[in-house]
N, C-alpha and C positions, 0 to 999 in steps of 0.2 A: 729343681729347687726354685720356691717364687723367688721374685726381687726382693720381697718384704721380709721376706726370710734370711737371704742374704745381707742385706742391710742390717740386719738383727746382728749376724753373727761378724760383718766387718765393727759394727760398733761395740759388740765386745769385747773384739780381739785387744780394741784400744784401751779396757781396761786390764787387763793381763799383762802382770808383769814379766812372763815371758816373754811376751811377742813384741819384737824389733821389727818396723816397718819404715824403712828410710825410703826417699827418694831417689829416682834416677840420680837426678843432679848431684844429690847430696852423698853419693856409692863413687861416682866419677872425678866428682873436683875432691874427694879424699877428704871428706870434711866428716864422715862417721867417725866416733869418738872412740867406736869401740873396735875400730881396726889394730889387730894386735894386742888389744885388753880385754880379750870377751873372756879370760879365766879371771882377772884383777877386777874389773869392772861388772860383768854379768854374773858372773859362779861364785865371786869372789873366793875362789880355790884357786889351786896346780896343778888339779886332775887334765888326765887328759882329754881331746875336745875330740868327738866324732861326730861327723856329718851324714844326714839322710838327703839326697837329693832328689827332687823330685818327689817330696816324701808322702804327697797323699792328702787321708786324713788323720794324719801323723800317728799310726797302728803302732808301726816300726819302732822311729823313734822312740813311742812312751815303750813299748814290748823291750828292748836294748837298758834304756834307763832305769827300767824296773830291774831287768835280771843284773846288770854293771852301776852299783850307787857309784863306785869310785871311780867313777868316769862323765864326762860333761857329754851331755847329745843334743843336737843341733839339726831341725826338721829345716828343708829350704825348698819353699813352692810359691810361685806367684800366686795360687788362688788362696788367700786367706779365709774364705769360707769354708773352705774343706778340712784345713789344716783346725779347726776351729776346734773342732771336738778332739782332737790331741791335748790341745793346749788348754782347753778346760777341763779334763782328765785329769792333766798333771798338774794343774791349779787345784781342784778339787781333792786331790789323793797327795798335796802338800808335798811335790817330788820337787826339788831345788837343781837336779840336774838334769833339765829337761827347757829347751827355747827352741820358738819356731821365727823364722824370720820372713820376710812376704819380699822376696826380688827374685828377678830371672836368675839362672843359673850360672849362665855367659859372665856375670855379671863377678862373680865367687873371689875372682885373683886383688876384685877392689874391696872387698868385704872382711878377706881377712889377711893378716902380713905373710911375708915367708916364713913356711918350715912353722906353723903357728898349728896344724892338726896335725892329730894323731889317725884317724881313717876316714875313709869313706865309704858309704853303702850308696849303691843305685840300684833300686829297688822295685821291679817289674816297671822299667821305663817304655814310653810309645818308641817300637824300634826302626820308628819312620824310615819302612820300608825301601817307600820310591827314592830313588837314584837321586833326585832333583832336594829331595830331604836328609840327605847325608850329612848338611853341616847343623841339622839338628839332632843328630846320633850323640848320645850323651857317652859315648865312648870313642869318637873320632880324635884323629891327631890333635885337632885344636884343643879337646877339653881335657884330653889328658895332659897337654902342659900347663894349662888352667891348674890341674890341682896337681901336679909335679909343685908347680910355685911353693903353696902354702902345705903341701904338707913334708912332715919330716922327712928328711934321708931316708928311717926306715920305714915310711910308712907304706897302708896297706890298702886298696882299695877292694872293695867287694861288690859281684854284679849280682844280684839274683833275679832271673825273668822267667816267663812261660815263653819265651820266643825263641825257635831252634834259630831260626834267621841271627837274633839279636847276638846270642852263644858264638855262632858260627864266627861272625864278622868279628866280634869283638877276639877270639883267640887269633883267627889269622891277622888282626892289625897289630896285636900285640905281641905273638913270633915272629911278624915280617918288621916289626922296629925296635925287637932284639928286648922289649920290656920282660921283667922276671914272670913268669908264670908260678905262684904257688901251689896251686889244687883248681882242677876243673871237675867236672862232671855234670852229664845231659839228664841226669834223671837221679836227684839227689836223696829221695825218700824209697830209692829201689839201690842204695849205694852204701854199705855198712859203713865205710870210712868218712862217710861226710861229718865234716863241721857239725857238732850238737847245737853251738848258737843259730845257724842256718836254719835247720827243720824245728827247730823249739817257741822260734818265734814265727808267725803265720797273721797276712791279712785277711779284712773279710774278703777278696776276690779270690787269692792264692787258695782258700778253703775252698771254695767254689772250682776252680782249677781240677783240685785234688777231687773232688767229687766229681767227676767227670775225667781220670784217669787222666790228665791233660800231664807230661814230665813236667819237673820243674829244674831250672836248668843253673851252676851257680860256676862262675871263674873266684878266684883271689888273686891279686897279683898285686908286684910294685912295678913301679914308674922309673926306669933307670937311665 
């Protein structure tokens, strides 16, 4: 993608009233407004709130939002140019429950209060393989107290990847630290019992995936 390009679509994001783009500073000194109010304040509803992390070019998200109106979804990726075309989709297609927001991920436990979402998807994350990259694993100990924080008692997180690596590491850190496991499976479109919301929503890589026999791979579980 050119610069010119980019530039194009950071400067629209700024007109989009979905998209919340705060600052470092302003995510850490606790000065967003809408920490704790993103259903009173952004949805203005008491739907529940679920998060995309990492979410792209927000496929997922808009895909989740379209099929659950009665629920609030929340795309979160630093690159705002990708997220772009999400968020003009559901600006375009006049969807209200549907925001993307532009901060690191690390950053989630200052963005929103405790026990304030209801789940989470992570959604073919890079499962930054080398050893040396492990505290960027979006499923290592760190992150999943990260979202233990803000989401409910009973809430539920969701992995879906092409990486047998990513499946792997994520079940044994989540047996060896005693978290609930609900439903795994390494090859979820060769698996009758799968989740129907899992295989019914599809990005454009995942298609790509599936065209080329690649499994695709999904955990659920809670944070205990």
């Amino acid at each position: 993608m050119g610069s010119k390009n980019k530039l194009k679509r950071f400067n629209e994001n700024k007109t989009f009233r979905n998209v919340v783009e705060p600052t470092r500073d302003e995510v850490l000194n606790n000065t967003l407004d809408l920490k704790g109010k993103w259903n009173e304040k952004f949805f203005k509803n008491s739907n529940p709130i679920v998060l995309e992390l990492g979410c792209g070019k927000g496929e997922y998200t808009v895909g989740l939002a379209k099929k659950y109106p009665d629920k609030n979804f929340i795309g979160i990726d630093i690159k705002g140019a990708r997220f772009w075309r999400g968020a003009k989709t559901a600006v375009e297609e006049g969807m209200n429950n549907v925001g993307f927001i532009r901060t690191q991920i690390e950053l989630i436990d200052y963005i929103f209060e405790n026990e304030e979402v209801d789940e989470i998807w992570i959604t073919f994350p890079d499962p930054q393989i080398k050893y040396k990259r492990t505290k960027h694993r979006l499923t290592n100990h760190d992150f999943l107290q990260r979202y233990q924080k803000i989401l409910k008692s009973n809430g539920i997180v969701h992995l879906k990847t092409d990486s047998e690596f990513m499946h792997g590491y994520t079940l044994g850190l989540l047996h060896g630290e005693g978290h609930k496991v609900l439903y795994a499976n390494h090859d979820i479109y060769h698996n009758e019992g799968a989740p129907e919301v899992v295989t019914s929503i599809q990005t454009f890589y995942e298609k790509q995936y599936l065209e080329k026999n690649k499994p695709i791979t999904y955990i659920q579980f809670k944070i205990t």
